[in-house]
N, C-alpha and C positions, 0 to 999 in steps of 0.2 A: 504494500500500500504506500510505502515511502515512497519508495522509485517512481511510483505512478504521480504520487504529486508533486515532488521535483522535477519528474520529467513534463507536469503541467507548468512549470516556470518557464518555460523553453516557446510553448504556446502563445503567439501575441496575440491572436485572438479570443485568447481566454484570459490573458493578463488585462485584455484591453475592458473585458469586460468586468473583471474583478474589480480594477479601478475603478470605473464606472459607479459600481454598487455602493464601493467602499466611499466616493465621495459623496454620492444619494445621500449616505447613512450620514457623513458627517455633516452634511448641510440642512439636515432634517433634526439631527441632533443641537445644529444650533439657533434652530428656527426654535426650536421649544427651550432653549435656555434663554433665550432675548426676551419669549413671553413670558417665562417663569421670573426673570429680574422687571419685568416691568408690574407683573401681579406683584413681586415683593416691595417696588419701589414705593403702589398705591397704598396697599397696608402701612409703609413707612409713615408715608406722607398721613393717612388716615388718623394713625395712633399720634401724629405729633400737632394735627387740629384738635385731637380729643384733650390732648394734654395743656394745649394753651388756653380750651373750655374747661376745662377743673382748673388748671392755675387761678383763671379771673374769677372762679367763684367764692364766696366769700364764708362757707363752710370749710374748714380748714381741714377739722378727721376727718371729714366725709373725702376730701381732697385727697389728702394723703394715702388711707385707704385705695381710694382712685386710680391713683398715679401708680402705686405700688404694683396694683392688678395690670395698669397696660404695659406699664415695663418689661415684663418677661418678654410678652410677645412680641415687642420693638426688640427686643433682642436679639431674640429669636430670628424675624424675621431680617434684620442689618446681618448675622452672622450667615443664613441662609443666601441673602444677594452678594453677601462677599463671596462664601463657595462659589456660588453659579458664576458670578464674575469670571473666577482664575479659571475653571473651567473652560467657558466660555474665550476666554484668553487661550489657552491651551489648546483648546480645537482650530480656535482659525489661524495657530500659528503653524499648525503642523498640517504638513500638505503631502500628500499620497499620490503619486507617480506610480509610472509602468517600470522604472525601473526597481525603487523598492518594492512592490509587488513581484516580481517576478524573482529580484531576490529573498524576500519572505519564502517566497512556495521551496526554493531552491534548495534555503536550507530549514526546510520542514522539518526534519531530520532532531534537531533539540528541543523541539516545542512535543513531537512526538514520544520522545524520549521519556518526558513531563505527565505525561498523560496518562491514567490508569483505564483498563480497556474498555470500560463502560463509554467515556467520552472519546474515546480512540474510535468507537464502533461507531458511534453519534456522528466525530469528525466524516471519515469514509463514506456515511450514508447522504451526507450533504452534498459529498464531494462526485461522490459516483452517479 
C-alpha cells in the first residue's frame, strides 16, 4: 500500500487534484474562522455596551454583581477571537502547492509508519 501511494506522488494528475481539494479545505476552513471572529467580535462589543449600562447605573451591588457575571464570558469570548485569530493567521500563511503535495505522498512512508492499522485501513480505503 506504501508503494502505491508514493508511486501516486509521481501522478500530476492526481497531485493536481489533491491540491485542489487541499486548498477547497483550507479556504473553506477560513471562511468559517472570519465568521467565527466576527460572531466573537459582536459578543465582545455586546458585553462591553452591557457593561457601560450597569456602570451608569446607580445600584452599585446590583452593578457589581453584574459586571462580575458578564466578565467570564468577555473573557471567554477575547481569548476564543485570539485563538481563531492565530489560527486564522496560520492558515493563510501556509500555502499548498503541487510540489509539497507530491512530496507528502512521496514520502508516505513515516506518517504510515505512525499509524496503527485500524487508521492505516481507513487511510487505503480513501485512497483506493
Amino acid at each position: 500500500m506504501v508503494a502505491q501511494i508514493r508511486e501516486s506522488g509521481s501522478d500530476s494528475e492526481l497531485i493536481e487534484e489533491v491540491t485542489a481539494k487541499v486548498s477547497e479545505q483550507a479556504w473553506a476552513e477560513k471562511l468559517n474562522l472570519q465568521q467565527k471572529c466576527q460572531t466573537l467580535l459582536k459578543q465582545i462589543r455586546t458585553a462591553g455596551e452591557q457593561t457601560e449600562t450597569l456602570a451608569a447605573s446607580c445600584d452599585t451591588t446590583k452593578s457589581v454583581s453584574a459586571l462580575a457575571d458578564l466578565n467570564k464570558p468577555l473573557e471567554t469570548a477575547k481569548r476564543h477571537l485570539d485563538e481563531s485569530e492565530l489560527e486564522l493567521g496560520s492558515l493563510t500563511a501556509e500555502q499548498v502547492d503541487t510540489t509539497a503535495v507530491s512530496v507528502a505522498l512521496s514520502n508516505v512512508h513515516d506518517l504510515w509508519t505512525q499509524l496503527r492499522p485500524l487508521p492505516q485501513r481507513a487511510l487505503a480505503a480513501t485512497i483506493t
